[in-house]
N, C-alpha and C positions, 0 to 999 in steps of 0.2 A: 389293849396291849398285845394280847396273841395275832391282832394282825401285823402292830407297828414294828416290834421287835425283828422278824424276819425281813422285812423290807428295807430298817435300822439294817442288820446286815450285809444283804444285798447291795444298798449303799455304799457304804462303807468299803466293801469289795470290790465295787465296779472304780470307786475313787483312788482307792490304794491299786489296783491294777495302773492306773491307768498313768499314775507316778511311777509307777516301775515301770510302763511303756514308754513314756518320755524320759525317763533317766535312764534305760537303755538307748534308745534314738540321741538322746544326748552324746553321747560318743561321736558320735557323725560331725559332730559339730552345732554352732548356735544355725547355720544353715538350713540343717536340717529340722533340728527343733519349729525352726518361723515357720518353715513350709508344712510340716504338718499343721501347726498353729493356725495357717494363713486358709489352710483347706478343710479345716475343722469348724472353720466358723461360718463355710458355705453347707460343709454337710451338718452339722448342726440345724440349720432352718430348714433344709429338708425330713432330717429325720424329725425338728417339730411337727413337723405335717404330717407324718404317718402317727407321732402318739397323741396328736388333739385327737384324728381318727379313732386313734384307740381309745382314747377317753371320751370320746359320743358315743361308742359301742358298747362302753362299760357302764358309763350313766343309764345307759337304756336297759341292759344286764340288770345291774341294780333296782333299778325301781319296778322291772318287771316280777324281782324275786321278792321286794317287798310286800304286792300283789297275789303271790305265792300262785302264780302263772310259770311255772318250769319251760313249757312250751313252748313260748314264746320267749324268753330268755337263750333258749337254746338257739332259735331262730334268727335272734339278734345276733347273737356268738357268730353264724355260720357264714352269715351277708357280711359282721364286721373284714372277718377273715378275705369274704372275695375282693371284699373292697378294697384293702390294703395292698392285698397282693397286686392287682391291677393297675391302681397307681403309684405305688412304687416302683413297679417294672417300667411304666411310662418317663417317671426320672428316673432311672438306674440309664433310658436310652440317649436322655436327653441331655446326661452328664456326659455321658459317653461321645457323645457326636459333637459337642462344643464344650469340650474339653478346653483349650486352648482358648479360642473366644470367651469363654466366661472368664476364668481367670484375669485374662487381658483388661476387661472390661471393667473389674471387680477392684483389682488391685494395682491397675495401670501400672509405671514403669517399677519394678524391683529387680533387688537385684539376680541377676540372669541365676546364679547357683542357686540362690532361693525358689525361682520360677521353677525349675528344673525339678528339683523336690517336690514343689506344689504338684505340677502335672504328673509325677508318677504317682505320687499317693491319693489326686481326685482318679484316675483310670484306674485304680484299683476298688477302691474302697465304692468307686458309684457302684459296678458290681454288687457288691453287697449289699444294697436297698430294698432289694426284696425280700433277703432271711431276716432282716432287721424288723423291717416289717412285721412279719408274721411273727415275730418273736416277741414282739410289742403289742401285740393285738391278744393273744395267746396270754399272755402274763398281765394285760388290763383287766380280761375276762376273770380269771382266777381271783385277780382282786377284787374284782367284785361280788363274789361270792363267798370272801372273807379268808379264801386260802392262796394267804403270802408266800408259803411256805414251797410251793414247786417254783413261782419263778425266781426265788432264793436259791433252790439249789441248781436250777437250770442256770444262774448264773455264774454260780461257783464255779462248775464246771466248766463252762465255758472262758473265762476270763482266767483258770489255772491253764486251760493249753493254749488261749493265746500267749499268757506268761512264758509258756513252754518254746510256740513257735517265735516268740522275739527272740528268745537266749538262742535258738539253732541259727534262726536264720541272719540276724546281727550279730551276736558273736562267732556260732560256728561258720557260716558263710561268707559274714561282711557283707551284708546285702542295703544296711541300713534302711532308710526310707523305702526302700520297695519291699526289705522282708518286713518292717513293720504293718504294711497291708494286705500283704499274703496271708499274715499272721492273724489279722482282725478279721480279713474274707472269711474264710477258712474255721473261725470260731464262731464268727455270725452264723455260718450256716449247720455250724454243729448245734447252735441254741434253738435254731427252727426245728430242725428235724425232730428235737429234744421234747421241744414244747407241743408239736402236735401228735408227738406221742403220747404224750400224757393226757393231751386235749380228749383224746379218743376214750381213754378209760372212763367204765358204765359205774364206777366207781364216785365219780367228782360229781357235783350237785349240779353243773354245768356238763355234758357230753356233748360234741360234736362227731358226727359220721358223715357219710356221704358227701365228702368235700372235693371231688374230681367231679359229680351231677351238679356242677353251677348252673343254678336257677337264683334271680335277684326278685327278690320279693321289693316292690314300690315304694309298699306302703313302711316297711321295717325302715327301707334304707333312708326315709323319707325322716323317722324319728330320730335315728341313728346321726344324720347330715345337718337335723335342728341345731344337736349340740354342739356338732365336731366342724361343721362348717366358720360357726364363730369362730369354736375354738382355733381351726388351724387358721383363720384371718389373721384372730389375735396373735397366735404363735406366731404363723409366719411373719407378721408385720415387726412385732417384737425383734424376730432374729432378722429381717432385712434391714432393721434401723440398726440392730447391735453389727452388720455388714458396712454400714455407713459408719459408723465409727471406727469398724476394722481398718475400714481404707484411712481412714485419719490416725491411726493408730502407724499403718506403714509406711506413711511418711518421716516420722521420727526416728529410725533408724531400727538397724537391726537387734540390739540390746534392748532396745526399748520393746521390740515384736517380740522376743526373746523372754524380757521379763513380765511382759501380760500375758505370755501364754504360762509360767510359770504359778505367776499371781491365780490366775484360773483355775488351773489345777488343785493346789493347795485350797484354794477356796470353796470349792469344793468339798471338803470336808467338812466346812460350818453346814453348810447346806445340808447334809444327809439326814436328820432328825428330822428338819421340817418339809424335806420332799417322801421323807415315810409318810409322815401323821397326813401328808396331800393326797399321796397313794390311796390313803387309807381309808379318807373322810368322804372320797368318792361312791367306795363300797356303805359305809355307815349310812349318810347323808342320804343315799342315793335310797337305801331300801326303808328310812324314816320317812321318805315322802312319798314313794311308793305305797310306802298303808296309811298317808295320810296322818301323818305325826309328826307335824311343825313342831309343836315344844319339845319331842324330842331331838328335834335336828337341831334348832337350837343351842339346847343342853350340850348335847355332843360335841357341836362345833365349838363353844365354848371350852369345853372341857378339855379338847383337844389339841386345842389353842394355847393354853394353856398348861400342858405339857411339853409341847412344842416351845416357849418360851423357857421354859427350864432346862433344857437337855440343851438348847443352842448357847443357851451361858453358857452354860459347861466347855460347848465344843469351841467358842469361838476364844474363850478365855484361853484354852491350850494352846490353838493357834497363834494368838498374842503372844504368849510367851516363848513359843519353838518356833517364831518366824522365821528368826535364824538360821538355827540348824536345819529345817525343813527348804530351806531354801539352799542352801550347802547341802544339800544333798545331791544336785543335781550338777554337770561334768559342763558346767556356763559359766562366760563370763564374770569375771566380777563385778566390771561395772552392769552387767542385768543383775546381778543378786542385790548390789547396794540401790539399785532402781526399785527391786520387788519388797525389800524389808521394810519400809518407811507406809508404802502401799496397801502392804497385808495388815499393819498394824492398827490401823483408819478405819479399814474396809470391818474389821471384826465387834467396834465399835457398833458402827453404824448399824451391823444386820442385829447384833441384839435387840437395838430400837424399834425396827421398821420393816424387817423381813416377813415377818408373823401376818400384819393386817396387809403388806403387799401382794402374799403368795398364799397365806392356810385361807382367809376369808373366801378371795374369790374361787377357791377349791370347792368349796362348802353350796357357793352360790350355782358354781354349775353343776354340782352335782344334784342342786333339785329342776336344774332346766335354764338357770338365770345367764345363757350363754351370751347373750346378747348384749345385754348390760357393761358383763367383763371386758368384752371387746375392744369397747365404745373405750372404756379406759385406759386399759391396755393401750391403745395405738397412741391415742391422743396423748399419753403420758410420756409414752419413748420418744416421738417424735417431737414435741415440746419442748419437751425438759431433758430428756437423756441426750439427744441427737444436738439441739440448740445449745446448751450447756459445755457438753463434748466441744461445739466448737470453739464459744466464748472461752473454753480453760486451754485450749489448746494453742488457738492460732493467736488472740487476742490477749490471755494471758496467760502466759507460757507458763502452764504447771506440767504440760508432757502428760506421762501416765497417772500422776496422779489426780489431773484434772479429769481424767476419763473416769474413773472411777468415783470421784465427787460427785460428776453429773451422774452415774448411775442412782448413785442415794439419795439423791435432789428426786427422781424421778419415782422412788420408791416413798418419799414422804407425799409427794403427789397426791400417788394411786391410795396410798392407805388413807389420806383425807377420805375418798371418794368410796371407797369401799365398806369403811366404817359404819361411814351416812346413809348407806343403801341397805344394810344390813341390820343396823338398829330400825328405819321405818317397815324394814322389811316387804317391800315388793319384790324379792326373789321369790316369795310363798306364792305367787300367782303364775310361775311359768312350767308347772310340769307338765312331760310327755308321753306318759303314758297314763 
């Protein structure tokens, strides 16, 4: 609980910002809304690829401190960091120089005012790939060392001045979509700075120094790439198949792009309980099998699971019932709000069921090494059933958005079949890495 709770915040914070960023940009119009919408869902699978990174860096963190090896923990911390930064600057370039082409490419013909939107906020926001980065890598570390609690407040803070820089530069300038990413830039890089300040202090169980002498140790980045290479497979394949539905989602019009990026939003908020206890179970999981204590990784992931089911009643049940007003809250169309009410109310359903063994399990599994496994399901599941489904509810039988989201939960009974079964025989117990 002293880990969940703070990252339960952190959550929560970054969600609730991020509705007050969009119901500021809402002002602009539903225009503006899609086009961030439309380029959130590209930088989305990028930024999964920096935190699978982060989460092989932190699995290795973890089970080295299980080990009660400090030195080599530290070590893994230091290579995660170069790593990140490195590839993220390489897409920070490659956003930047095919700006235009990818869009084009991604979201073929929309409308020109939406386009327009899109490319100011991808040229800004790619920028910011690097602080995102290290700010992600920096705050995986901490997690696995059991202290939630700095990238909680390194959030805070950062997500109160981007609050700050949307009100100046949307209201006081009217900059719309371009101050909204001045705004993001600009706090991304305040969380980096933030976070390898703190990284530095001889204080934390974890310390990093000497991070300008990049030297890459082989063998580390070797452990560190076992986990994170699955993982960003899986991640990124995941957010490239939820891209292929984006594109089938922007066919449907702009009300309809309008109220999934709304739907999104809001949903969000169900999520935040079970992406803490995910956070969490990495650090837990990860230093149980580091000393060689399957029953209590077990126990744990059970346990925590299990928590996780009871807090998301909670949160989805609110949801269900303020669909409405939560969705009025925002400066959109009507016809996108009577699109998103009928959507939200489904979607809260469904994740009580099946969000638990589709998301906390395979947490639990990579955190003792089982990255491989997740993958194989992972892909095979989006592309299957989320991407195939998406189409059949769409083109074939015209449910619109809320066929898109059906197939979502199709894909999510799926994977919890598969996840279940692998966990009770349990051969995740045979893949750790250190």
């Amino acid at each position: 609980a002293a880990i969940i709770w703070p990252i339960i915040i952190e959550q929560l914070l970054m969600v609730f910002m991020g509705m007050a960023d969009t119901f500021m940009v809402s002002s602009a119009g539903d225009e503006a809304v899609s086009g961030i919408s439309l380029v959130d869902s590209i930088n989305v699978l990028i930024i999964q690829l920096f935190s699978a990174l982060a989460t092989g860096g932190a699995v290795v963190v973890a089970q080295y401190l299980g080990k009660r090896d400090n030195e080599s923990a530290e070590e893994a911390a230091k290579q995660l960091i170069w790593m990140s930064s490195l590839i993220s600057a390489g897409f920070s370039v490659i956003s930047l120089a095919a700006n235009r082409p990818l869009l084009s490419l991604i979201f073929g013909s929309i409308e020109q005012s939406v386009m327009t939107n899109c490319r100011v906020y991808f040229y800004v926001t790619a920028i910011s790939f690097p602080f995102l980065a290290i700010y992600n890598s920096g705050a995986a570390i901490f997690r696995a060392t059991g202290n939630s609690r700095i990238s909680m407040a390194v959030s805070i803070i950062s997500n109160l001045f981007n609050i700050a820089g949307n009100a100046l530069l949307i209201y006081g300038f009217d900059m719309g979509v371009l101050g909204a990413a001045l705004s993001t830039l600009i706090s991304r890089i305040l969380s980096a700075v933030i976070m390898m300040l703190y990284i530095k202090r001889p204080d934390q169980p974890v310390t990093v120094n000497g991070l300008l002498k990049v030297r890459f140790n082989g063998a580390m980045i070797k452990r560190i790439l076992s986990i994170g290479i699955p993982n960003g497979l899986e991640g990124g394949m995941f957010q490239g198949g939820k891209l292929i539905v984006q594109s089938m989602i922007s066919t449907l019009g702009t009300p309809a792009i309008t109220a999934n990026s709304i739907c999104n939003i809001i949903a969000n908020i169900t999520n935040v309980p079970g992406n803490a206890v995910c956070f969490a179970m990495t650090s837990v999981v990860g230093k149980c099998v580091g000393a060689d204590e399957y029953d209590e990784a077990v126990y744990y992931t059970k346990k925590m699971s299990g928590m996780t089911y009871a807090m998301m009643a909670v949160f989805n049940a609110a949801v269900f019932i303020l669909a409405a007003p939560l969705t009025q809250l925002f400066d959109i169309s009507a016809e996108a709000i009577a699109i998103s009410i009928p959507v939200l109310r489904q979607y809260t359903v469904a994740t009580v069921v099946f969000w638990v063994p589709s998301f906390s399990i395979p947490y639990a599994m990579r955190a003792a090494g089982d990255a491989r496994f997740t993958m194989i399901v992972s892909i095979l599941s989006m592309f299957i059933l989320r991407v195939g489904f998406s189409y059949v509810l769409t083109a074939i039988v015209p449910l619109g958005i809320m066929g898109i989201w059906i197939a979502m939960e199709i894909d999510w009974v799926g994977r919890s079949i598969s996840y279940i079964i692998r966990f009770i025989q349990g051969g995740w117990k045979k893949k750790k890495v250190v």
